[in-house]
DSSP file (Angstrom, degrees, kcal/mol; ACC not computed):
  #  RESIDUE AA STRUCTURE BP1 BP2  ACC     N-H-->O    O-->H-N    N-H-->O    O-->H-N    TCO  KAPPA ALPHA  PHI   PSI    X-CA   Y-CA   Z-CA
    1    1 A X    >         0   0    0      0, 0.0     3,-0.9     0, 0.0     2,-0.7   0.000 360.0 360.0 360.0 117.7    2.7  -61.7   15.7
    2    2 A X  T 3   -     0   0    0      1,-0.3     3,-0.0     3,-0.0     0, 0.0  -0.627 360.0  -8.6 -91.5 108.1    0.1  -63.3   13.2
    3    3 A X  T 3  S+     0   0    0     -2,-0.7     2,-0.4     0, 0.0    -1,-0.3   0.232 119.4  66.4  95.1  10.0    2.0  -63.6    9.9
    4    4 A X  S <  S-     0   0    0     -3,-0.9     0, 0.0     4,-0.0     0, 0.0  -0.947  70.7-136.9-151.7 125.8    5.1  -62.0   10.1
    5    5 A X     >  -     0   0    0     -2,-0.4     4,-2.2     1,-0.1     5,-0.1   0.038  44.7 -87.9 -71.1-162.9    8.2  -63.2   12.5
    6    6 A X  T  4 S+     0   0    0      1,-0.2     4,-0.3     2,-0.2    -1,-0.1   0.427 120.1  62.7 -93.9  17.9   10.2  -60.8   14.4
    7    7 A X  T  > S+     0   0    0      2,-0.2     4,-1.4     3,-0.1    -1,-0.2   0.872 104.2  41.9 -68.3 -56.8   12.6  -60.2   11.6
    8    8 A X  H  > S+     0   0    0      1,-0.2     4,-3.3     2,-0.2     5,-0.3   0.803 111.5  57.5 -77.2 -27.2   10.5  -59.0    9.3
    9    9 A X  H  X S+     0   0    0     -4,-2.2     4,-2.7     2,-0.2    -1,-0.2   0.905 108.1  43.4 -41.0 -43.7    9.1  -57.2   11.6
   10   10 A X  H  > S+     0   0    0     -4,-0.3     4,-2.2     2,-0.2    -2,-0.2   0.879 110.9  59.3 -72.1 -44.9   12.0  -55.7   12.3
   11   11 A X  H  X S+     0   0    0     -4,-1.4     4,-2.0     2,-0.2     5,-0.2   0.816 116.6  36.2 -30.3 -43.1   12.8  -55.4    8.3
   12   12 A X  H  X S+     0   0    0     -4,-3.3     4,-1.9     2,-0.2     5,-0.3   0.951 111.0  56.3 -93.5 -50.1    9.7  -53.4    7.9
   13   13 A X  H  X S+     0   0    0     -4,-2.7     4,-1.2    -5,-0.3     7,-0.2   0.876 119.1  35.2 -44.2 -40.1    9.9  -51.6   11.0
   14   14 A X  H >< S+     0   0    0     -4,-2.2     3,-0.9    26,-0.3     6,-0.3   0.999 115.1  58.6 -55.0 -64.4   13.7  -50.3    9.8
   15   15 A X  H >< S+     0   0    0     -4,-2.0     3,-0.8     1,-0.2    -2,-0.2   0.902 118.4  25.5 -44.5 -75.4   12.8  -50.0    6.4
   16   16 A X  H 3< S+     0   0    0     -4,-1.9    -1,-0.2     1,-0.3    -2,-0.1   0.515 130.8  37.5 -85.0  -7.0   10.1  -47.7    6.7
   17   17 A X  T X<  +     0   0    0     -4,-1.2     3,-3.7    -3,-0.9    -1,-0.3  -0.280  60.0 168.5-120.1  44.1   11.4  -45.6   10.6
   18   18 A X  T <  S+     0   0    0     -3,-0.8    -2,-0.1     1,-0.3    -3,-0.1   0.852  72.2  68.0 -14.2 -54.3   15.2  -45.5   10.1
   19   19 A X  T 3  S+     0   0    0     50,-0.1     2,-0.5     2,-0.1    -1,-0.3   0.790  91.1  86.4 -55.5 -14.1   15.1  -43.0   13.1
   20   20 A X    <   -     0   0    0     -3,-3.7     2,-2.2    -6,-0.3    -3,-0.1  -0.583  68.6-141.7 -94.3 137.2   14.0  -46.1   15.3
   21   21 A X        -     0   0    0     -2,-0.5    21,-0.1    41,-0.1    45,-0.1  -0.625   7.1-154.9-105.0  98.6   16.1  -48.8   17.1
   22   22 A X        -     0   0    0     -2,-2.2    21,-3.1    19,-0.2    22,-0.7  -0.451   9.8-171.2 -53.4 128.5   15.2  -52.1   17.3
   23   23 A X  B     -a   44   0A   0     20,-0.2     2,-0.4    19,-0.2    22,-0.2  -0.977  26.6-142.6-117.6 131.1   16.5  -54.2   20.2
   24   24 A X        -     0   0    0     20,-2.0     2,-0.2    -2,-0.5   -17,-0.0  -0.872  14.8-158.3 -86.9 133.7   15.2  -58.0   19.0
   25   25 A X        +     0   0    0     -2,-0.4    22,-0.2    20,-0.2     2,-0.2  -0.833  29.0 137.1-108.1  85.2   14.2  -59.7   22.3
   26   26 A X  B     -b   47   0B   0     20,-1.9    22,-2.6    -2,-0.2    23,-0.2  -0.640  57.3-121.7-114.3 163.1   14.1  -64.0   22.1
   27   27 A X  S    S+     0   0    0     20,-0.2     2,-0.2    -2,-0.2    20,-0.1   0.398  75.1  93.6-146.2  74.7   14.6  -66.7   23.2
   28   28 A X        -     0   0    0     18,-0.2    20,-0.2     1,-0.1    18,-0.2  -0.693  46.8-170.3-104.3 151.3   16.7  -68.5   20.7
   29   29 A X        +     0   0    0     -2,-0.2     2,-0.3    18,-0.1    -1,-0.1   0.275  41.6 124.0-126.7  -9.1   20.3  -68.1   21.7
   30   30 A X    >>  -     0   0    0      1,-0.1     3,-2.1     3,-0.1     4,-1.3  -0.382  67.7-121.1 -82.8 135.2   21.7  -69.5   18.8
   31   31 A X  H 3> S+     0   0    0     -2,-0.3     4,-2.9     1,-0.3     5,-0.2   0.701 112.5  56.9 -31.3 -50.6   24.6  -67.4   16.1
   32   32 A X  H 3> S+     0   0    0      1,-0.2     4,-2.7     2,-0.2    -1,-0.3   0.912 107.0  47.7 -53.4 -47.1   22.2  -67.7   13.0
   33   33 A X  H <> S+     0   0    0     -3,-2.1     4,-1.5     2,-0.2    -2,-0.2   0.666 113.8  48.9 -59.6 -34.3   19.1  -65.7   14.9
   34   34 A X  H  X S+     0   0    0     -4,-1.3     4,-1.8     2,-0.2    -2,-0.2   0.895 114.3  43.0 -71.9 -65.6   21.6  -63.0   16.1
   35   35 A X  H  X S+     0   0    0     -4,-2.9     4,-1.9     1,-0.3    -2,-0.2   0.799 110.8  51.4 -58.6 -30.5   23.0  -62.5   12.8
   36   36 A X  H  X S+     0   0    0     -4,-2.7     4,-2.1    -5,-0.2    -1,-0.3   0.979 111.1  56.5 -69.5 -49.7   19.5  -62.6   10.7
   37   37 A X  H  <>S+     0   0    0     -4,-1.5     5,-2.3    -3,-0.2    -1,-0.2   0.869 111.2  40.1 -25.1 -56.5   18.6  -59.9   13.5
   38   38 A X  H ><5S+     0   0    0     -4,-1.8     3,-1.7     1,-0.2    -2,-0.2   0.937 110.7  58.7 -50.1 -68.5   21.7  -57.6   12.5
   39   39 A X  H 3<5S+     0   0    0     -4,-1.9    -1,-0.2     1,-0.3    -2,-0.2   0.731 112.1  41.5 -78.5 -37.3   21.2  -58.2    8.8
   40   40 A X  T 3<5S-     0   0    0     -4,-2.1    -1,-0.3    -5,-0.2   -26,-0.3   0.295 126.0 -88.8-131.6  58.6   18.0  -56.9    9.0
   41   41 A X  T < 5 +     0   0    0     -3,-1.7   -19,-0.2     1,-0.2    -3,-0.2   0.218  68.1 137.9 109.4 -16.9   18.4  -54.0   11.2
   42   42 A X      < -     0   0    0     -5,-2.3    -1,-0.2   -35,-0.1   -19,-0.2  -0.040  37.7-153.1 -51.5 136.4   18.1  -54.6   14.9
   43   43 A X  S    S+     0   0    0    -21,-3.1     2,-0.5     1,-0.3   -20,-0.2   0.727  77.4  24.5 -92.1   3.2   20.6  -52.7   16.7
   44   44 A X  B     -a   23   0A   0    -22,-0.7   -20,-2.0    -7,-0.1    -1,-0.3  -0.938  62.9-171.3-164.8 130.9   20.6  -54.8   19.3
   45   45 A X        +     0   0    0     -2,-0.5     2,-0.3   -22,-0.2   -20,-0.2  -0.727  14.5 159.2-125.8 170.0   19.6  -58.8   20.3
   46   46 A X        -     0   0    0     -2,-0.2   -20,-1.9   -18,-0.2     2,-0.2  -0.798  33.9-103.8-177.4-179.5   19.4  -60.5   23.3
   47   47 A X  B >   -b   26   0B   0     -2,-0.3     3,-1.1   -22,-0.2   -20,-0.2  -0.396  26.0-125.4 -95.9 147.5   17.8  -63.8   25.1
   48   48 A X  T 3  S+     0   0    0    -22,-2.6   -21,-0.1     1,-0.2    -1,-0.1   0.605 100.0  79.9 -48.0 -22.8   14.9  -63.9   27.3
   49   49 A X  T 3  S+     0   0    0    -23,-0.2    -1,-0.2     2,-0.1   -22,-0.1   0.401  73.9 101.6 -98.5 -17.9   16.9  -65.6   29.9
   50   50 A X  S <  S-     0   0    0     -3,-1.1     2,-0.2     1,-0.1     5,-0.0  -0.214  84.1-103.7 -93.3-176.2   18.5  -62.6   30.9
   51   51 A X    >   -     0   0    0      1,-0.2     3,-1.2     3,-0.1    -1,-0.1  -0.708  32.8-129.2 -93.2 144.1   17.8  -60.1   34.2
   52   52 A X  G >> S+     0   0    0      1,-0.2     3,-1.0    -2,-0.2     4,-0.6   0.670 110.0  68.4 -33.2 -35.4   15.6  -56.8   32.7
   53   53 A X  G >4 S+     0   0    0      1,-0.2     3,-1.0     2,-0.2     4,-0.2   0.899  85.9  53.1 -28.0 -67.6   18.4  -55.3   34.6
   54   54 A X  G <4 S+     0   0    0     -3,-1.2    -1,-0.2     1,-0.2    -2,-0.2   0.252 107.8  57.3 -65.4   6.3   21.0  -56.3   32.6
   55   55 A X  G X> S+     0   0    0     -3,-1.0     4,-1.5     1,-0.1     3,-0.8   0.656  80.5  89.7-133.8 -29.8   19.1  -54.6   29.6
   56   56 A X  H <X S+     0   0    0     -3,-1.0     4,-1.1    -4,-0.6    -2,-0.1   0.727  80.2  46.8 -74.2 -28.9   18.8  -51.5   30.8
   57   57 A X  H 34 S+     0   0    0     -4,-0.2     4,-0.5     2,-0.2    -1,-0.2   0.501 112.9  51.0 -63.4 -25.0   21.9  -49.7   29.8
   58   58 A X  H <> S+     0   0    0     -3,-0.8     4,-1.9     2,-0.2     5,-0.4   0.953 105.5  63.2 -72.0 -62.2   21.6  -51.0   26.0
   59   59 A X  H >X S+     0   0    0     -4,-1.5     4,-2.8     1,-0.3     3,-0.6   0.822 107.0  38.9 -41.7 -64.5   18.0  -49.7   26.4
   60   60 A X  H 3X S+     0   0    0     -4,-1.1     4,-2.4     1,-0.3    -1,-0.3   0.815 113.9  52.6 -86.8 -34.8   19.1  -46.2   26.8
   61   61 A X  H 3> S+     0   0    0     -4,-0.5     4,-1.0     2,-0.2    -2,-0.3   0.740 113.0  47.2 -74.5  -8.0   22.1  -46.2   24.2
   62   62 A X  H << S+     0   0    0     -4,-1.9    -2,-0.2    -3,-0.6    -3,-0.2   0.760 111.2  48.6 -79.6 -35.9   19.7  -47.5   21.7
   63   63 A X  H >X S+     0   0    0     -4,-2.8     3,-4.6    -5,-0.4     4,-2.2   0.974 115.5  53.1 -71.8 -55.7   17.0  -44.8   22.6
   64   64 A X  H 3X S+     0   0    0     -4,-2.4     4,-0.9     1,-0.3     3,-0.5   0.786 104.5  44.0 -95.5  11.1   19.7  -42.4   22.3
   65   65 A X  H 3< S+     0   0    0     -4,-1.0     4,-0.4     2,-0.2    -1,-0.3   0.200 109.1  65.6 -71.1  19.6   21.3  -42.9   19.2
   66   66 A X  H <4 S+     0   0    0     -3,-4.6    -2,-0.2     2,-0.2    -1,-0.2   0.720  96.9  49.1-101.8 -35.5   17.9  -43.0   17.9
   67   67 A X  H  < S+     0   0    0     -4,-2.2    -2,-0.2    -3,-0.5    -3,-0.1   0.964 104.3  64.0 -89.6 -72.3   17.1  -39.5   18.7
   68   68 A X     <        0   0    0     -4,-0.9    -1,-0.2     1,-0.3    -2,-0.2   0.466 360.0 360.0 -25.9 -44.5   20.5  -38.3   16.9
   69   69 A X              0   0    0     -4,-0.4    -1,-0.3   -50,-0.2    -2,-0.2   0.621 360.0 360.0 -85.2 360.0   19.4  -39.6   13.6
């Protein structure tokens, strides 16, 4: 993304869609990168490293609390 990480992306994306749920996808694994995710809004983080599988069930609790708000 040319200028902007996936934070603020995710800052701006919150800020301005509340109704949408950000899952931050990366693949930094480390405590500081989750939590700056949280802080600014993601509902949800996870590493690259894992199976698309594994992802799917977040996927679908994110989408629907999304449509509830």
């Amino acid at each position: 993304m040319p200028g902007i990480n996936g934070i603020q992306a995710t800052r701006q994306i919150v800020n301005t869609n509340p109704h949408i749920g950000v899952i931050v996808v990366t693949m930094y694994k480390d405590d500081d990168s989750v939590f700056a995710a949280m802080r600014a809004g993601a509902r949800g983080f996870g590493n690259l490293a894992s199976q698309l599988i594994a992802w799917m069930p977040y996927i679908g609790i994110i989408g629907t609390q999304s449509q509830k708000n």
